[in-house]
C-alpha positions in Angstrom: 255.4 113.9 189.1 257.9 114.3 186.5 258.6 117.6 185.2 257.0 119.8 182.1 260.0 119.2 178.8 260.8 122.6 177.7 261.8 123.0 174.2 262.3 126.7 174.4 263.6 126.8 170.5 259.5 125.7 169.5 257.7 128.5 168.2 254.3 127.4 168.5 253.7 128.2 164.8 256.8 126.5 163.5 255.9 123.3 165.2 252.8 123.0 163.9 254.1 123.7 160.7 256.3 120.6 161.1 253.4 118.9 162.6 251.8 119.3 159.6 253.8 116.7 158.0 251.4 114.2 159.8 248.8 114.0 159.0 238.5 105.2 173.3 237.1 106.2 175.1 233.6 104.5 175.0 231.3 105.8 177.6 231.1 102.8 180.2 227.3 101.3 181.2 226.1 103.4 183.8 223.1 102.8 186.6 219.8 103.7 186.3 220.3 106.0 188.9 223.4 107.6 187.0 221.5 108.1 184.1 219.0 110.0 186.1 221.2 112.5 187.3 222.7 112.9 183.8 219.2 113.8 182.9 218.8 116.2 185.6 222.6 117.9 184.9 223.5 118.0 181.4 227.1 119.1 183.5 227.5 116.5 185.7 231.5 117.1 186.2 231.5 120.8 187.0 231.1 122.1 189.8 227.7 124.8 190.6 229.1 128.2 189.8 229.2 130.8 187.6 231.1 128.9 184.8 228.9 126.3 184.6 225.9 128.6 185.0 227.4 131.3 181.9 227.3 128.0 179.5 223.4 126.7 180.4 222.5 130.2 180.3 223.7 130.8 176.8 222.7 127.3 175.9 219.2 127.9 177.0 219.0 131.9 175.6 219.9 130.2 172.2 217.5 127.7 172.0 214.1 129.7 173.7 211.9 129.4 171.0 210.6 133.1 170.7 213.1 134.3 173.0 214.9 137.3 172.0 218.1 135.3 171.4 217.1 132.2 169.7 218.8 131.1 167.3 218.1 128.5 164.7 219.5 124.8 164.3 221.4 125.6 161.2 223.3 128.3 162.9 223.7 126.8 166.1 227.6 126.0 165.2 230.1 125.2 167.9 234.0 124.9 167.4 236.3 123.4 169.7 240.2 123.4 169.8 241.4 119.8 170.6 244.7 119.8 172.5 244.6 121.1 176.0 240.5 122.1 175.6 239.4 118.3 174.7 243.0 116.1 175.5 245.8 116.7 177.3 248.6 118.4 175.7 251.4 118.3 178.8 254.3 117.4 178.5 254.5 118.2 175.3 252.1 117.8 172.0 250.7 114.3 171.5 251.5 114.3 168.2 254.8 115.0 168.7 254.9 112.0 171.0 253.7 110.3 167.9 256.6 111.6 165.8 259.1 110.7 168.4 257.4 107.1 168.7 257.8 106.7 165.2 261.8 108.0 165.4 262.4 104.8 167.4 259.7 102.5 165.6 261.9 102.8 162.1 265.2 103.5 163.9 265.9 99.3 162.9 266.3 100.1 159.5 267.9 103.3 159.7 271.4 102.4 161.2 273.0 105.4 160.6 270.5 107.4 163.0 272.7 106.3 166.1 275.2 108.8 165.1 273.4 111.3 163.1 271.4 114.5 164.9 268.6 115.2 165.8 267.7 111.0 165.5 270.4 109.7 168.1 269.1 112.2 170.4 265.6 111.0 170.0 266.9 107.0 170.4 268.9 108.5 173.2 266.1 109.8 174.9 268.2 113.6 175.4 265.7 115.9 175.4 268.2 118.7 175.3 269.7 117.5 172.6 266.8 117.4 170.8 266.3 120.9 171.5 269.5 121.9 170.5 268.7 120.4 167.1 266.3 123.3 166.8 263.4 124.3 164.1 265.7 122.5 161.8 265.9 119.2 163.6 262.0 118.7 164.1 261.4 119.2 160.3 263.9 116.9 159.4 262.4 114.0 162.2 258.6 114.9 160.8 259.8 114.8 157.0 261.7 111.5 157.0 259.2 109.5 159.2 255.9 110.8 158.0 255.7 111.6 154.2 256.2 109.0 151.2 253.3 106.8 152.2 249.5 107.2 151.2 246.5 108.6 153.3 245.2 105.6 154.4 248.8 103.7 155.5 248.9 107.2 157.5 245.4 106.4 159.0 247.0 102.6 160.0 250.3 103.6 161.6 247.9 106.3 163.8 245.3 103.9 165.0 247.8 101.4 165.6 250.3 103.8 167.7 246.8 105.3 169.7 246.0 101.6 170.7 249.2 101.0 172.1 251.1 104.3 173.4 250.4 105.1 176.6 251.4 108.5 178.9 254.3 108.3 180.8 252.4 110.1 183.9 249.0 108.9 184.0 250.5 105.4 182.1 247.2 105.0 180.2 246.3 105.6 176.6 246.9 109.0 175.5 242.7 108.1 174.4 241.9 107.7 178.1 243.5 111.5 178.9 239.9 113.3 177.3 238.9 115.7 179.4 234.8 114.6 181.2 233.6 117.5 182.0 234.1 118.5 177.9 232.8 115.6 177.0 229.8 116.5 178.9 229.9 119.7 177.4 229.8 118.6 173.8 226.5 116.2 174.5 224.8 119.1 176.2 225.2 121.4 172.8 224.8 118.5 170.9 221.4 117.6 172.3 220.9 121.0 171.9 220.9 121.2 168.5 224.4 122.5 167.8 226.6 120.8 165.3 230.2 120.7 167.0 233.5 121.1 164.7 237.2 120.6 165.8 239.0 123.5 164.5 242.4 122.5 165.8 246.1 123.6 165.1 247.4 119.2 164.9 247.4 117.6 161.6 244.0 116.8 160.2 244.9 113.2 159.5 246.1 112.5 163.0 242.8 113.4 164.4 240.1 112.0 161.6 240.6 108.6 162.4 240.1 108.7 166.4 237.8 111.8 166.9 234.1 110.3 165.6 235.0 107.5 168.4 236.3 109.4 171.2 233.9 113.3 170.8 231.1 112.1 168.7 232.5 114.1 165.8 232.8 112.6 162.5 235.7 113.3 160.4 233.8 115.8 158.2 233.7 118.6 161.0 237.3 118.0 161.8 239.3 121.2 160.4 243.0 120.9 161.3 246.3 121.7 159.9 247.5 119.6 156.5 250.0 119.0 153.8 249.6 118.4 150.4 248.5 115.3 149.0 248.9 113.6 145.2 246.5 111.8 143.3 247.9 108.4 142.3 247.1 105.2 140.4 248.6 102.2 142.5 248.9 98.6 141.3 245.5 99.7 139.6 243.8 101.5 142.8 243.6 104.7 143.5 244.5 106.7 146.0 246.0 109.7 147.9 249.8 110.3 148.2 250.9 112.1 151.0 253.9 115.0 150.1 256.1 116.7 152.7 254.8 120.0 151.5 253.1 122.1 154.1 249.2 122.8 152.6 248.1 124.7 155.4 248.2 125.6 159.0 245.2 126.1 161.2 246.9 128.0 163.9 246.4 131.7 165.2 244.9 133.7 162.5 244.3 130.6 160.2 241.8 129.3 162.2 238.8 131.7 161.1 239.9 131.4 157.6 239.7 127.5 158.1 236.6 127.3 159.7 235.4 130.1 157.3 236.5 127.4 154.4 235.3 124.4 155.4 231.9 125.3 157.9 231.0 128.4 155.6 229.3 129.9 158.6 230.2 131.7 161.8 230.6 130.0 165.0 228.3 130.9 168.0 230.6 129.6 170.1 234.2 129.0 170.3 236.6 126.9 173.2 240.0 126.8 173.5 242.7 127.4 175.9 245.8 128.8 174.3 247.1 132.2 172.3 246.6 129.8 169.4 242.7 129.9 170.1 243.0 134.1 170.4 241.5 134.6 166.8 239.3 131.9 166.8 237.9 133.1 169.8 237.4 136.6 168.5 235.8 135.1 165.7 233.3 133.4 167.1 232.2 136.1 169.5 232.9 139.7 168.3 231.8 142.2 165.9 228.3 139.7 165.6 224.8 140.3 166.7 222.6 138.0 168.5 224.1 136.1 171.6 227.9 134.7 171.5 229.5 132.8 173.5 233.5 132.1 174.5 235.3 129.9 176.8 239.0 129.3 177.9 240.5 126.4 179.5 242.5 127.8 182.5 245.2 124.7 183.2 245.1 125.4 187.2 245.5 121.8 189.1 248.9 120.3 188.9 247.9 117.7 191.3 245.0 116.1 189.3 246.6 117.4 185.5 248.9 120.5 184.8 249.2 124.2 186.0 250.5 125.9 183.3 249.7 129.2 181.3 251.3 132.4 180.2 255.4 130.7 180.3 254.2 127.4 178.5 256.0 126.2 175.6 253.0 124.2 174.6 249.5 125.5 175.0 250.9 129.6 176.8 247.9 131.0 177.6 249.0 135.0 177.8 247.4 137.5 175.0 243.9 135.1 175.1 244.0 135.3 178.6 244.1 138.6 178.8 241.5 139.0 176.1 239.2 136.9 178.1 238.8 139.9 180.5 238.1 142.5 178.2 236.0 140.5 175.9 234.0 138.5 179.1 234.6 135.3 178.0 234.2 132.5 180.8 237.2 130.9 181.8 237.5 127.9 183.2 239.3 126.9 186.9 240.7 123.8 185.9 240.9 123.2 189.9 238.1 125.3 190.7 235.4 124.1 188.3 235.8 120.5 187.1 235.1 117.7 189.7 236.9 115.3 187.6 239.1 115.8 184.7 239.0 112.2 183.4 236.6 109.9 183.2 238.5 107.2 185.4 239.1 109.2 188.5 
């Protein structure tokens, strides 16, 4: 196993800042029999225990038509952080795979890069060197290989990289590294009436093209992070302009006031697994009437995934964690409660 990268220069905050500059799985056929006992256990990948048990309790005080905590379809609104609650997010960010990929895709045309920081480092593949290129170093690799080009080219370059990157652990497609037992999750709300929403701190237009295919979310209840964009007229079409301007960041305390902008309700429910989920979390569940529900990822099983937490540089799970406790939010034993994480074990 090869270990965690630390980039201990990252504030959480400023790399999703630079982030910002950016913008599957199909279930496989299954037996009769399978089908069955997805029919019997909306939950099929956890494990019997009080985790699983706190979610189809809520789900099933929520919906209880005349129960004391019913609440209707139209309120029934579930958000869901993506990396490290849906996908992985270990060894570092996807998307700043994605921006390092790119580093090396357009490094052809960029000659002088073999000399000049923090791009030779990336060619070179020194990690430290990267890191010693600091805050100022990942703006300048997200500015010059992700803005100038229109919303849609965006779209392209993503799709394109997602079909052909693949993890350097599990060697499959970062697409492939969805969480099951989440997966599962989302169905059972789903089927439930709830409308699920992403509410994630990644760039918006990293994760619209993918997510509809891969969670069964369209890209209308994606909320993520996003830079500005410029309306233009282009050999007589129009179309959307991307500028390396940040727009806004749907991190920490900007998540409420993202989903607040673009859902125009209050969650129910809210999943995460980092301090970046903290306000989200609070959110969703406190200072509300009626029931609530909250849920952290605990990262516990390096064997089968990562064991990381409150010393992470990507995804540190510390104040929320603590939170958890006071606020009774169910946390999830990675080891503990999932009998699979993906869906090819």
């Amino acid at each position: 196993m090869k270990p965690i990268v630390r980039f201990p220069f990252i504030d959480r905050r400023v790399l999703l800042s630079s982030l910002a500059l950016l913008p599957i799985l199909s279930a496989p056929l299954r037996s009769s029999s399978a089908v069955a006992q997805a029919q019997r256990d909306p939950l099929p990948s956890w494990n019997d225990g009080a985790t699983k048990a706190s979610i189809l309790d809520f789900v099933a005080r929520v919906t209880t038509q005349g129960g004391p905590f019913f609440v209707p379809v139209e309120q029934r609104i579930a958000t869901f952080d993506n990396d490290g609650t849906l996908w992985i997010e270990q060894p570092m960010y996807i998307q700043l795979a994605f921006a390092l990929d790119r580093v090396k895709a357009l490094a052809p045309m960029h000659p002088e890069w073999k000399t000049k920081q923090p791009f030779a480092a990336v060619l070179d593949n020194d990690l430290k060197g990267l890191a010693a290129s600091g805050e100022k170093g990942l703006v300048e690799i997200i500015a010059v290989t992700h803005a100038g080009m229109t919303t849609a080219e965006f779209e392209k370059i993503v799709t394109d990289w997602l079909a052909t990157a693949r993890d350097h652990r599990f060697k499959r497609p970062y697409t492939e590294l969805v969480y099951q037992p989440m997966l599962e999750l989302l169905a059972c709300l789903r089927a439930n009436g709830f409308k699920t929403f992403i509410a994630s701190g990644g760039g918006i237009e990293f994760m619209r093209p993918w997510t509809e295919r891969i969670y069964g979310i369209p890209p209308e209840q994606v909320i993520g992070s996003s830079i500005k964009t410029r309306f233009e007229m282009k050999d007589g079409a129009p179309t959307l302009f991307r500028l390396p301007e940040i727009n806004f960041i749907d991190d920490k305390t900007g998540k409420p006031i993202g989903i607040n902008e673009h859902i125009g309700r209050r969650p129910i429910a809210a999943f995460g697994n980092s301090d970046g989920d903290l306000e989200m979390l609070q959110w969703a569940t406190l200072g509300a009437s009626g029931a609530r529900f909250g849920l952290i990822v605990h990262h516990t099983d390096a064997e089968r995934e990562y064991a990381y937490d409150r010393h992470s540089h990507f995804g540190k799970l510390d104040a929320a964690l603590d939170a958890a406790a006071v606020n009774k939010w169910t946390v999830v034993d990675m080891k503990k409660d999932w009998k699979r994480i993906f869906a090819f074990e």
